[in-house]
C-alpha positions in Angstrom: 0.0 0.0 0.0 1.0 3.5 -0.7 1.9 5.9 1.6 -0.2 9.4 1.9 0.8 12.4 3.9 -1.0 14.1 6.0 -0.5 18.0 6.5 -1.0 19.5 10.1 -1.1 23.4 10.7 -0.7 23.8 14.6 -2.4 27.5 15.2 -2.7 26.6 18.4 -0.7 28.7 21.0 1.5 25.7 22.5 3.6 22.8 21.3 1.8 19.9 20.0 2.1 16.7 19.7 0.8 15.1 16.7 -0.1 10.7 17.0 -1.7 9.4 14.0 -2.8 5.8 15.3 -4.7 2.4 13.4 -6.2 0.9 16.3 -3.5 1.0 18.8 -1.0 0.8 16.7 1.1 4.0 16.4 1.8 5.3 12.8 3.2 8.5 12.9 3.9 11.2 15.4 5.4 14.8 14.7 5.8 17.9 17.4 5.0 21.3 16.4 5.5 24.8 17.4 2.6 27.4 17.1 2.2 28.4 13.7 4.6 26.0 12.0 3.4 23.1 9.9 4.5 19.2 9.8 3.9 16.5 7.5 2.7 13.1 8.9 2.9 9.5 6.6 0.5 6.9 7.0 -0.5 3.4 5.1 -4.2 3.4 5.9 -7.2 4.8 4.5 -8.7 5.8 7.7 -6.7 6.5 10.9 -7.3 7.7 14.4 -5.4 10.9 14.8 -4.7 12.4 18.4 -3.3 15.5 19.7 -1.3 16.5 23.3 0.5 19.0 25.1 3.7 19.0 23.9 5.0 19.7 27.8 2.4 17.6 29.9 1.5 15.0 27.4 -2.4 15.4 27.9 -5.1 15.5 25.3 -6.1 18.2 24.2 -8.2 17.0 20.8 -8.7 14.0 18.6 -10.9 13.2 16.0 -11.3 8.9 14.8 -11.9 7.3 11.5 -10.5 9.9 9.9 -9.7 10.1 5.8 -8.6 13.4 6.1 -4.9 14.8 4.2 -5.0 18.2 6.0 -5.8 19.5 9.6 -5.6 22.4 11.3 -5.8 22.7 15.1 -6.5 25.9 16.6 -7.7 27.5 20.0 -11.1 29.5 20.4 -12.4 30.9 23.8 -9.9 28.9 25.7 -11.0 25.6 23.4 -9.4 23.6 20.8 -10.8 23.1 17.4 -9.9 20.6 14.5 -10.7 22.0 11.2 
């Protein structure tokens, strides 16, 4: 199977982990700054894609079963948003 990237835009205001998973298997991961972008690779169609704290590790936003190539992960009102 091919391998497709997936583009994340952190516009968040903290360092972020990116974990792109297949069940509970881990596929990719990436860190990013605010306002920089990172490319991810993954193998599946649909993934499970996760994101935490860069310093504490916690969740801060996920969204599952994803087919999406591109997402953007910004804070509204004290709230993080996946677009």
């Amino acid at each position: 199977m091919e391998e497709t990237e997936i583009t994340f835009h952190n516009k968040a205001k903290l360092r972020v982990q990116a974990q792109i998973f297949s069940g509970r298997t881990l596929l990719s991961t990436c860190v990013a700054g605010p306002d920089e972008v990172r490319v991810l690779t993954v193998k599946e169609m649909r993934y499970d894609i996760y994101f935490k704290n860069g310093v504490t590790g916690w969740e801060i936003a996920h969204k599952l079963n994803s087919e999406a190539k591109t997402f953007t992960l910004s804070q509204q009102k004290g709230r993080y948003i996946i677009t």
